[in-house]
SEMAR-198763 format. One record per residue (C-alpha): x, y negated, z; residue in three letters. Coordinates in steps of 0.001 Angstrom, whole numbers, padded with zeros to 6 digits, always signed. Layout:
REM residues N
XYZala ...
This chain:
REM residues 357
+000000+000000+000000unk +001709-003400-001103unk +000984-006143+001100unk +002118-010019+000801unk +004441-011184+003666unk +001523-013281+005083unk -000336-010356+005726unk +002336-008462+007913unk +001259-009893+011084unk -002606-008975+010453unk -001957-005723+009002unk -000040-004587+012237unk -002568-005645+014462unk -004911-003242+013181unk -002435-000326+013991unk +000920+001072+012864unk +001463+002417+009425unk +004363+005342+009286unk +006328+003648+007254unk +007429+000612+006249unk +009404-000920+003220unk +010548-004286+002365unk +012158-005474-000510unk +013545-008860-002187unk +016466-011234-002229unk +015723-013727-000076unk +017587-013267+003513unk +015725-014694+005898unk +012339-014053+005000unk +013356-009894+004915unk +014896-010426+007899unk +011819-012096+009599unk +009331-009441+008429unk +011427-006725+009660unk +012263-008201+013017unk +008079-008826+013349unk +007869-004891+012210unk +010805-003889+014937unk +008944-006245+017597unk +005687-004242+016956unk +006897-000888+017172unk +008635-001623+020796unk +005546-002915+021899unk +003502+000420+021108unk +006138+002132+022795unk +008734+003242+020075unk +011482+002525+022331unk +014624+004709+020549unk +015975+003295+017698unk +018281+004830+015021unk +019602+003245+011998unk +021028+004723+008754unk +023070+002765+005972unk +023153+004183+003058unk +026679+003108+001194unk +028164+005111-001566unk +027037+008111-003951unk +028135+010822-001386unk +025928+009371+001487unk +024814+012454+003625unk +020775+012494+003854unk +020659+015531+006491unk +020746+013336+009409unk +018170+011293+008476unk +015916+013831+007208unk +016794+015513+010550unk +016402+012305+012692unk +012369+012000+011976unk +011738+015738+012970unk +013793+015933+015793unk +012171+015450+019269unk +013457+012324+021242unk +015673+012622+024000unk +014926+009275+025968unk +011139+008416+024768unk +008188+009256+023177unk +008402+007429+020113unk +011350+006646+017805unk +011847+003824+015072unk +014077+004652+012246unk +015771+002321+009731unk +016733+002745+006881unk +018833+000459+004838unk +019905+000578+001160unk +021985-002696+000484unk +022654-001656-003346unk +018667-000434-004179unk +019867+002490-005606unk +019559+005611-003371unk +020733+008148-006180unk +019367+011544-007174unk +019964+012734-003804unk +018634+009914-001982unk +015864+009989-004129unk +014749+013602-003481unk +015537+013441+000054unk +013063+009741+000382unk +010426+011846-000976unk +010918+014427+000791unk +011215+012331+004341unk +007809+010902+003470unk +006083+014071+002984unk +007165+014951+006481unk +006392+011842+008496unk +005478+012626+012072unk +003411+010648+014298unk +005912+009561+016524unk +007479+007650+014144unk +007613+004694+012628unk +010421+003894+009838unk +011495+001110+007855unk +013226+001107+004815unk +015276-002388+003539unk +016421-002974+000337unk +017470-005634-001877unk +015559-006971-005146unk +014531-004549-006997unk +013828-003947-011041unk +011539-002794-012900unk +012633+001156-013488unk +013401+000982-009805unk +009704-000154-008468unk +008409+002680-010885unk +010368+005373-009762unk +009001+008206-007967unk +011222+007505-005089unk +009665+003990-004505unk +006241+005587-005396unk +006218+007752-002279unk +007565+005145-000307unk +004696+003123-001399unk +002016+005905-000773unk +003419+006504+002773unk +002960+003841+003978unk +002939-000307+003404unk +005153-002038+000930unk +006475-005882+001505unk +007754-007627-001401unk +009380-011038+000156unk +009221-013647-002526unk +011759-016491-002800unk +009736-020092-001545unk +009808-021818-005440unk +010504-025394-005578unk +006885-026848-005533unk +006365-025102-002419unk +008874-025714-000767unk +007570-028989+000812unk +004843-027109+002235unk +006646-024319+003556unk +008682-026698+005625unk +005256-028449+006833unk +004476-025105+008024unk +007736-024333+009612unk +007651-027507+011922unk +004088-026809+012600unk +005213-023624+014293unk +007997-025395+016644unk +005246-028351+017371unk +006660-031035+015124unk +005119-032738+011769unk +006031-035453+009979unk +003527-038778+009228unk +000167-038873+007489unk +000588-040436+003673unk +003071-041319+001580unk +005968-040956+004089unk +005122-037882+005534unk +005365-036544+001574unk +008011-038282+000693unk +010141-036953+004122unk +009298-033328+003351unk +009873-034135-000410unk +013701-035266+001034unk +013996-032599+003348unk +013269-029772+000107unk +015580-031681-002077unk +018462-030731+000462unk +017880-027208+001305unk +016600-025633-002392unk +017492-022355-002947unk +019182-021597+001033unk +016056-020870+003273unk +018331-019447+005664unk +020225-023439+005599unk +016490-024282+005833unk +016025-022491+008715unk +018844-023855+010603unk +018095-027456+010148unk +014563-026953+011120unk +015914-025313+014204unk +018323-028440+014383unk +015225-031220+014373unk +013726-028982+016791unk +016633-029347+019294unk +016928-033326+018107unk +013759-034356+018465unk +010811-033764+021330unk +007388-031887+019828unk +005653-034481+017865unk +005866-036923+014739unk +008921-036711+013378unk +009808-040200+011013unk +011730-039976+007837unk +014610-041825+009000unk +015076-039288+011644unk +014963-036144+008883unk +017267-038499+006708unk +019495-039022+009616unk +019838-035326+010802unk +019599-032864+007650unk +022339-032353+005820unk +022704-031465+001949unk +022683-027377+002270unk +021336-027218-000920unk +022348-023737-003143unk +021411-024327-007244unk +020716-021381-009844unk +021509-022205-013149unk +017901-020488-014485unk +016079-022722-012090unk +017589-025425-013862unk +016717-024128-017275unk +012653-024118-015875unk +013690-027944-014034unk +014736-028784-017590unk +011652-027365-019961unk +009269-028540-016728unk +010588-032503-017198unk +011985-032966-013947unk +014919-035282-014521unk +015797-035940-011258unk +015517-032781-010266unk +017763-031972-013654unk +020739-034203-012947unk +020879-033740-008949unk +020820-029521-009257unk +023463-030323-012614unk +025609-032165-009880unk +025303-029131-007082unk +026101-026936-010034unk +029175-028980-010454unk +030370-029009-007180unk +029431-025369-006105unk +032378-024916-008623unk +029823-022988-011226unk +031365-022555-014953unk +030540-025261-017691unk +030434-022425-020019unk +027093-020257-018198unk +024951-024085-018126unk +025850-024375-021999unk +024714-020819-022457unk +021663-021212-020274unk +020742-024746-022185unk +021554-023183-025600unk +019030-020478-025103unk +016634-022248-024268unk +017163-024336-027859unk +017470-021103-029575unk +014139-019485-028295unk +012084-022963-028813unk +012955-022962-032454unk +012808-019424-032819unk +008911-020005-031785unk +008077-022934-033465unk +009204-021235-036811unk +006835-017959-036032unk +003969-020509-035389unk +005158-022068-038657unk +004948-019213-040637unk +001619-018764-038969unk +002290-016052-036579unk -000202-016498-033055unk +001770-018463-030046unk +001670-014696-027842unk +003338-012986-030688unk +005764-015938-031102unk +006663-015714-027715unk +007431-012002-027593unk +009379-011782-030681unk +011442-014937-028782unk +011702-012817-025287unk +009851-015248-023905unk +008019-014372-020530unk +007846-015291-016735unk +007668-018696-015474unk +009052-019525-018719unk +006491-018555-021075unk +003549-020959-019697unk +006568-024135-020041unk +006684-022937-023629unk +003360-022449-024323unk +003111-026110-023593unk +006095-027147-025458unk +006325-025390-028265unk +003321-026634-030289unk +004186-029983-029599unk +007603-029920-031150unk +008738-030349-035044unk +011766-029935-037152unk +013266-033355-036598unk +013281-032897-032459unk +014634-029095-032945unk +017825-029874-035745unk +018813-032601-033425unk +018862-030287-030295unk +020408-027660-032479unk +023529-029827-033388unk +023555-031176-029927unk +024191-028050-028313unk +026790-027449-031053unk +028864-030098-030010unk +028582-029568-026363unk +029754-026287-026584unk +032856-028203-028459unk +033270-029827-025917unk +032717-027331-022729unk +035454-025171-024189unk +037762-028383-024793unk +037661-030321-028075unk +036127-033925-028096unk +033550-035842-030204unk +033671-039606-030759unk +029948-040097-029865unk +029977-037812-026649unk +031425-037880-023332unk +034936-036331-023061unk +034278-034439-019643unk +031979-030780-020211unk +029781-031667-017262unk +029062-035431-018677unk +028378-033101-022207unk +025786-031215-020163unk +023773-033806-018906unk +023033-035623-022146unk +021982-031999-023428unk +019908-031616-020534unk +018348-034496-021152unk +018318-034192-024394unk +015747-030914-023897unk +013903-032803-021101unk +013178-035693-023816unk +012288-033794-026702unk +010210-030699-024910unk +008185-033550-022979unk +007061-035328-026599unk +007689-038752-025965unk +008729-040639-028459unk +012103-038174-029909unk +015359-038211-028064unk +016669-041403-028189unk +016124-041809-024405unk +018205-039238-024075unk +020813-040161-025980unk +020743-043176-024190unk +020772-041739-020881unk 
C-alpha cells in the first residue's frame, strides 16, 4: 500500500502495518518518516531493535531472514531495519526480500530504507512484495513553488510565523531563495530562528538578519527555471552553479538540449504532426512537457535559428575560443543563453532583451 508522507502519522494511528518501506532522495524528509515509524513501534512495545546494511554483492541475507523468525531474548516485540543505500539488493537480496515478506510474524515490525529509486526498480518483484506486505512511503523532494509554504508550516510547528501580507510573503519568499534544494540546511536554520527568536511573529529583517545562503542548485532545475521565465531565479541559481564549482560544459549541455528538443517540436507541429506525438518523438516528458506544451506553439523559425547559433557560439566559448559580440568568460556566455531561452520561450517581443541583458 503506497501512502504520501503526510499520511504516515494517520496511518499509524490506526495500527501497525508489518512492514514498512521508504524510498527517495531527499535526507531529511526519509529520515523524519522513519524516526516517526521507529517512535511508533517503541511505543507499542517493540522494544529490541536490530539493523542490517546491506553493502556489496556478497551481502549475507541468512541473518536477516533468521532475525524475523527468531524469538526475542529481551522483549516481546522486535523492530528490524533494513537499509539498502545503493537500491539495488541483487538476485539474492531480491529472493531473500520476498521471501522475508512471505514470512512476516506478528511480533514484528520492519522497515526497509532505500534511496531513489527507477523505474525497473519500483516494478520489480522484489519492490512488489515489499509493497504488498505492507505500506510504501515515497518522500518527494519540496519543489521550488512550495517551498515557501513548507517553511510556513515548519515555523508553525515550533510556534513562530512570519507577518500577514506582503511581508510575511516576501520573508518566506527570502527565506526559500536561500535554502533551495538543502532541506536538511532548511532544517537547521529553522531550528536556528527557533533558538533566536521567542514563539511568535517573526519580522523579515530578523529572517534576513539570521539565515544564511545554504542554498544547493541542480543544473535540471535550472533548465525548468529557464523554460518557466523565472529570470531571477535563472541568474541567482546560474551564480550558485558557479560558485558550487559545477562545470561550464554540463549548463551548456543542459541549455543546448533544451534548444534542440524545442525545435525538434516545433518542426513535427510544422509538418503537422499532433503536439503529444511531437513531444514524444522529442523525449519530452515530466515537469518539462507541460513548459513545452506552452512554449512550443508559440515559437517560429526566426526565435529558434537565433537560439540555435547562440548556443553554437557559447559552446565556443565554454570550451575556450572567443567571439567579438559575446562575453569572453563561459559563465558570462551562459547567462546571455539563458536568457536568451527565457526571452524567446516567454514570446515577448524576440530576443533582443536578451541580448541586451
Amino acid at each position: 500500500m503506497q501512502i504520501r508522507a503526510e499520511a504516515l502519522a494517520a496511518q499509524l494511528a490506526k495500527g501497525l502495518k508489518p512492514i514498512y518501506t521508504v524510498h527517495g532522495d531527499e535526507p531529511l524528509l526519509a529520515q523524519e518518516a522513519a524516526d516517526t515509524i521507529r517512535a511508533a513501534a517503541r511505543a507499542q512495545g517493540y522494544g529490541e531493535r536490530k539493523v542490517f546494511i546491506v553493502a556489496g554483492a556478497y551481502f549475507d541475507w541468512g541473518p536477516v531472514l533468521g532475525a524475523a523468525q527468531a524469538m526475542s531474548l529481551f522483549a516481546e516485540r522486535q523492530f528490524i531495519e533494513i537499509r539498502i543505500p545503493s537500491g539495488k539488493p541483487g538476485k539474492d537480496g531480491s529472493e531473500a526480500l520476498q521471501r522475508y515478506c512471505e514470512r512476516l510474524p506478528e511480533d514484528v515490525v520492519t522497515l526497509v530504507t532505500l534511496p531513489r529509486l527507477d523505474k525497473t526498480q519500483l516494478s520489480s518483484a522484489w519492490f512488489s512484495a515489499l509493497d504488498g506486505a505492507g505500506v510504501t512511503l515515497k518522500v518527494e523532494p519540496v519543489e521550488r513553488r512550495a517551498l515557501p509554504q513548507w517553511i510556513a508550516q515548519r515555523l508553525a510547528a515550533q510556534g513562530q510565523r512570519v507577518s500577514e501580507g506582503e511581508e510575511g510573503q516576501r520573508a518566506l519568499a527570502f527565506f526559500a531563495d536561500r535554502v533551495e534544494g538543502n532541506l536538511l540546511a532548511a532544517h537547521q536554520e529553522l531550528q536556528k530562528l527557533a533558538l533566536l527568536y521567542p514563539q511568535g511573529e517573526i519580522a523579515l529583517a530578523q529572517i534576513e538578519s539570521a539565515v544564511l545562503n545554504v542554498a544547493r542548485y541542480d543544473v535540471f532545475k535550472l533548465s525548468e527555471a529557464v523554460l518557466a521565465g523565472q529570470v531571477p531565479r535563472v541568474l541567482r541559481m546560474l551564480e550558485g552553479l558557479e560558485a558550487e564549482g559545477e562545470a561550464a560544459v554540463l549548463v551548456h549541455w543542459t541549455l543546448a538540449e533544451d534548444v534542440r528538443a524545442l525545435k525538434k517540436v516545433r518542426d513535427a507541429l510544422d509538418a503537422g504532426k499532433p503536439l503529444p506525438m511531437a513531444l514524444r518523438e522529442a523525449r519530452v516528458w515530466g515537469n518539462k512537457e507541460r513548459l513545452f506544451e506552452r512554449i512550443a506553439p508559440g515559437l517560429n523559425d526566426q526565435n529558434l535559428a537565433s537560439l540555435v547559433a547562440a548556443a553554437q557560439i557559447c559552446d565556443g566559448i565554454v570550451k575556450g575560443l572567443r567571439h567579438p559580440e559575446w562575453p569572453l568568460d563561459a559563465w558570462g556566455a551562459l547567462r546571455r543563453l539563458a536568457l536568451m531561452l527565457v526571452e524567446a520561450t516567454q514570446a515577448r517581443g524576440g530576443i533582443k532583451l536578451a541580448l541586451q541583458a
